[in-house]
C-alpha atoms as one frame of an Amber mdcrd trajectory, in Angstrom:
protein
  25.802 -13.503 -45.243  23.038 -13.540 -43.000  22.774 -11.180 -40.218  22.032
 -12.631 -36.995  20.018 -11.316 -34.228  20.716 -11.189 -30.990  18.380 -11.661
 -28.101  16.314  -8.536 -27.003  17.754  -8.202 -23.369  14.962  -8.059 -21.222
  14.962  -4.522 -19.330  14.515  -4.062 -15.847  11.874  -1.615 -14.570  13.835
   1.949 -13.653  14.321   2.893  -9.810  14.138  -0.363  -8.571  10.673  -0.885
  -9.520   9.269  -4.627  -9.190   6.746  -6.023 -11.221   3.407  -7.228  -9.227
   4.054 -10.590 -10.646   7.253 -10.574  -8.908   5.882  -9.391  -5.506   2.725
 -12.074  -5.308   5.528 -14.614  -6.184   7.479 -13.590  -3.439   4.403 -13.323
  -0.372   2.954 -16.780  -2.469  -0.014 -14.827  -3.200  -1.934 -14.277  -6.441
  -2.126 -10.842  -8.210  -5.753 -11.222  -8.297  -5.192 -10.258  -4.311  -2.892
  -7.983  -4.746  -5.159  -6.058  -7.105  -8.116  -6.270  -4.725  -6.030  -4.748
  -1.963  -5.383  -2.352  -4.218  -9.002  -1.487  -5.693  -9.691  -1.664  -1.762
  -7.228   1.437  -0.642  -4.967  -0.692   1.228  -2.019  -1.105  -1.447  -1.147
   1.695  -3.890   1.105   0.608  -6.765   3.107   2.508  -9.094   1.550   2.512
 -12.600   3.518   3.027 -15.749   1.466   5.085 -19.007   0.954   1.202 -20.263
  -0.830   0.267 -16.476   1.974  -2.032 -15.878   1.775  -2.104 -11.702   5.114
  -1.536 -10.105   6.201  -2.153  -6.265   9.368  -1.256  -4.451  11.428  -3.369
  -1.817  10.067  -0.205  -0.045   6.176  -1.927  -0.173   6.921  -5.098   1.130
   6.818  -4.356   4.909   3.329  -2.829   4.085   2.266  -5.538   1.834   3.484
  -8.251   4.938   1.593  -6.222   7.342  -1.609  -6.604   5.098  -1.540  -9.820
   4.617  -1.062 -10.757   8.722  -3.919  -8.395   9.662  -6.413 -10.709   7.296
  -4.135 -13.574   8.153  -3.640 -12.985  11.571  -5.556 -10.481  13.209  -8.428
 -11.326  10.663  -9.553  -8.222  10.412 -11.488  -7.771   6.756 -10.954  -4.815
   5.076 -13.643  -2.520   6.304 -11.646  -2.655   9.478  -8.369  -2.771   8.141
  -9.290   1.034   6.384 -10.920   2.255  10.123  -7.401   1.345  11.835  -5.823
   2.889   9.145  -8.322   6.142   9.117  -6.756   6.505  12.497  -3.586   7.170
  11.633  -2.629  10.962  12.182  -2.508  12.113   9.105  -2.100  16.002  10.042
   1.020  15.293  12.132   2.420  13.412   9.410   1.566  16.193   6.531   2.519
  18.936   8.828  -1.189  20.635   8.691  -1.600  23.127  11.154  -4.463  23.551
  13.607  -6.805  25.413  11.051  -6.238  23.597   8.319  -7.174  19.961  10.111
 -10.034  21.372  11.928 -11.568  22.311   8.243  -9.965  19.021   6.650 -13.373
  16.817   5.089 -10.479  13.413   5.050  -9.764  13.783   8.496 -13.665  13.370
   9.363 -13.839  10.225   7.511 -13.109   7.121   9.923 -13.826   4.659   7.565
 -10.658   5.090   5.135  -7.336   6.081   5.345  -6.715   9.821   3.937  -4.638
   8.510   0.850  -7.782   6.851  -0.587  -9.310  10.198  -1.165  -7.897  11.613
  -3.975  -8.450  15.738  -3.004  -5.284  15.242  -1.034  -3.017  14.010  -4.142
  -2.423  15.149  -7.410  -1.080  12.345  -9.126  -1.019   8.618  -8.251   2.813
   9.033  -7.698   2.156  11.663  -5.081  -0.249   9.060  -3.266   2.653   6.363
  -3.768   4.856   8.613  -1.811   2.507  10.340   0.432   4.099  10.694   3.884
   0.780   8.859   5.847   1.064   5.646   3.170   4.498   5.709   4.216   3.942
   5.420   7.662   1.268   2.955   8.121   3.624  -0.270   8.229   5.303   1.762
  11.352   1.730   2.038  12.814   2.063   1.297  16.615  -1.682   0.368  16.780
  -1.259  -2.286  13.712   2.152  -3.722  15.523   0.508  -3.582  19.259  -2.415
  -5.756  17.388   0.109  -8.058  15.335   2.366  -8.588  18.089  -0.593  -9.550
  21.196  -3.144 -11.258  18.454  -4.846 -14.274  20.616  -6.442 -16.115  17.603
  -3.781 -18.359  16.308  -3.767 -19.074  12.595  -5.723 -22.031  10.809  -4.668
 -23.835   7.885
């Protein structure tokens, strides 16, 4: 008697994790983009040891907020990291006076503080970083979404 095999159930990703074919699918984008907003600073994935990139539902608010600054707002993504360089990193990290008048990302206004990697250990601690966390609930980024006067092309 031959022994039969059964299908290899496909596994999902642990903790809710998303693969970023998945997510472009969803926002009908490519991953080619999402990968450039990545390699730009603007998205940070979760990487398994094989390089697999991960998202959470938790992402997609930032990723939708990316995409209607270009979209929208077109903003490219020079200015996209100055608005985001603005965001106040040492109230959100809980750094006290000292420590942010000596901080070297806080006197960069060109990126936001989670592209330099001095201020994370690990790409996980960037992934949950309290600042990256934060920036979809930017009132600057909404104010500029919500009163944007150029209307969108097709």
């Amino acid at each position: 008697m031959l022994a039969t095999r059964e299908p290899k159930a496909k596994s999902a990703p642990p903790n809710g994790r998303i693969k970023i074919g998945a997510v472009a699918k969803h926002f009908g984008i490519s991953v080619d983009l999402l990968r450039l907003y990545e390699r730009e600073g603007l998205v940070l994935p979760i990487k398994s040891p094989k390089g697999t990139r991960y998202f959470t539902e938790q992402d997609y608010p930032w990723i939708e907020t990316v995409l209607r600054l270009v979209r929208e707002a077109r903003l490219n993504f020079a200015g996209i990291r100055h608005l985001l360089a603005l965001l106040p990193c040492w109230e959100l990290r809980n750094c006290g006076h000292e420590r942010r008048k000596n901080c070297s990302i806080t006197k960069d206004p060109t990126a936001p503080c989670w592209t330099n990697r001095a201020c994370c250990t690990d790409s996980h601690e960037c992934y949950t970083c309290p600042v990256y966390r934060a920036a979809p609930a930017c009132e600057n980024l909404k104010a500029l979404l919500a009163h944007n006067p150029f209307p969108v092309q097709n």
